[in-house]
N, C-alpha and C positions, 0 to 999 in steps of 0.2 A: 952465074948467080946460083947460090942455093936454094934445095927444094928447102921447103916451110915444113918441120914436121911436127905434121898436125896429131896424128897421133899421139902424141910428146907433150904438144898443148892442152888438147883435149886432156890429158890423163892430168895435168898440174891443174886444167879449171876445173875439175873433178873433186882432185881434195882441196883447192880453197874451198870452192863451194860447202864440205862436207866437215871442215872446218868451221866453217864460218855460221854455219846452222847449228851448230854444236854447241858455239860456244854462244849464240843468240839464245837456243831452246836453254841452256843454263844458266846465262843471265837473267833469265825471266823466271825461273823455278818448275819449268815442266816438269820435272824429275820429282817434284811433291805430289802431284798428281798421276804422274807416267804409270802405266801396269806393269811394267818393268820394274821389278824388285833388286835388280844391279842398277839400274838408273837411281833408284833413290837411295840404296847402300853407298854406290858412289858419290853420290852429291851432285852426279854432274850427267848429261844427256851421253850414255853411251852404250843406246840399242841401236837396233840395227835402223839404217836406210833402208827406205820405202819408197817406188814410186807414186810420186801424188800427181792428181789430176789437177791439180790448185799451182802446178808447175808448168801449165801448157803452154801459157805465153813467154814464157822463158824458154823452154825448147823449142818452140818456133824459133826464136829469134837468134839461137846459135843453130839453128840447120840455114836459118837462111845465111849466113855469116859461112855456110859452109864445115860447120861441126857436125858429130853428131846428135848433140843434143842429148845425150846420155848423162853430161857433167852436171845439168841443171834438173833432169830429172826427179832425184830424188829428195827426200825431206825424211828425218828422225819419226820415227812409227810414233810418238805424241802428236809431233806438230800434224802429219798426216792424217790422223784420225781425229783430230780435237772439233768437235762439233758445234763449239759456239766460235761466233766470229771474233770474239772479244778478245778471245786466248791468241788467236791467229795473227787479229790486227796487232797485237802488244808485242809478238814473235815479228812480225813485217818491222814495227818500229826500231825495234830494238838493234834489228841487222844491220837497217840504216842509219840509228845512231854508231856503228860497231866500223861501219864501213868509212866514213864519215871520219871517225877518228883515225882510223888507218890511214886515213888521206892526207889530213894534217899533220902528222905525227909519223915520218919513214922508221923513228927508232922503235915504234911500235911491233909485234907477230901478233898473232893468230896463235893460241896456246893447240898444243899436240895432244889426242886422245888417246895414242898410241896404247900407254902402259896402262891405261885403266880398262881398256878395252882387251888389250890382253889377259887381265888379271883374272878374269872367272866369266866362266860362260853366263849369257841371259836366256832369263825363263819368264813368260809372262804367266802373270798369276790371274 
């Protein structure tokens, strides 16, 4: 039987995950609000990953699963720092409408931030 590599796994639930916050923080307009001046030039959430403390029950639950818990770690430096719950809870809903769809729908992806991210360094203002 083959080993499980995990490794391998952890690094694919890494960028769903980093994916999928990406494209919740931009269906919701954080990037109008973001201090990130390439986030709102781009239209879409593409600073950096942050880890958050608002992630802890998530990393538990893949170390206990035997991850390392690094894949869920982090969140987009808005959703991380956004200090009303309002902005947060609407960021929660949103993923789980996003996830939701994914589930229904296999012809569905997750869009790539690849080339926007590449396009020009961020600078928070």
């Amino acid at each position: 039987m083959d080993d499980i590599d995990i490794a391998g796994h952890d690094r694919r639930l890494k960028e769903h995950h980093e994916r999928l916050c990406r494209t919740a923080a931009t269906s919701v307009a954080f990037y109008v609000t973001c201090n990130i001046r390439k986030c709102r030039r781009d239209r879409g959430c593409t600073g950096p990953m942050v880890e958050s403390d608002r992630q802890a029950s998530k990393v538990a639950a893949q170390r206990f699963m035997g991850l390392s818990g690094s894949a869920a770690a982090h969140l987009p430096l808005c959703v991380a720092l956004v200090q009303e719950s309002i902005y947060h809870d609407r960021f929660l809903t949103r993923r789980e409408a996003i996830l939701q769809a994914l589930a229904s729908d296999r012809s569905l992806h997750l869009p790539r931030f690849d080339r926007r991210m590449n396009g020009r360094p961020w600078t928070e203002e």
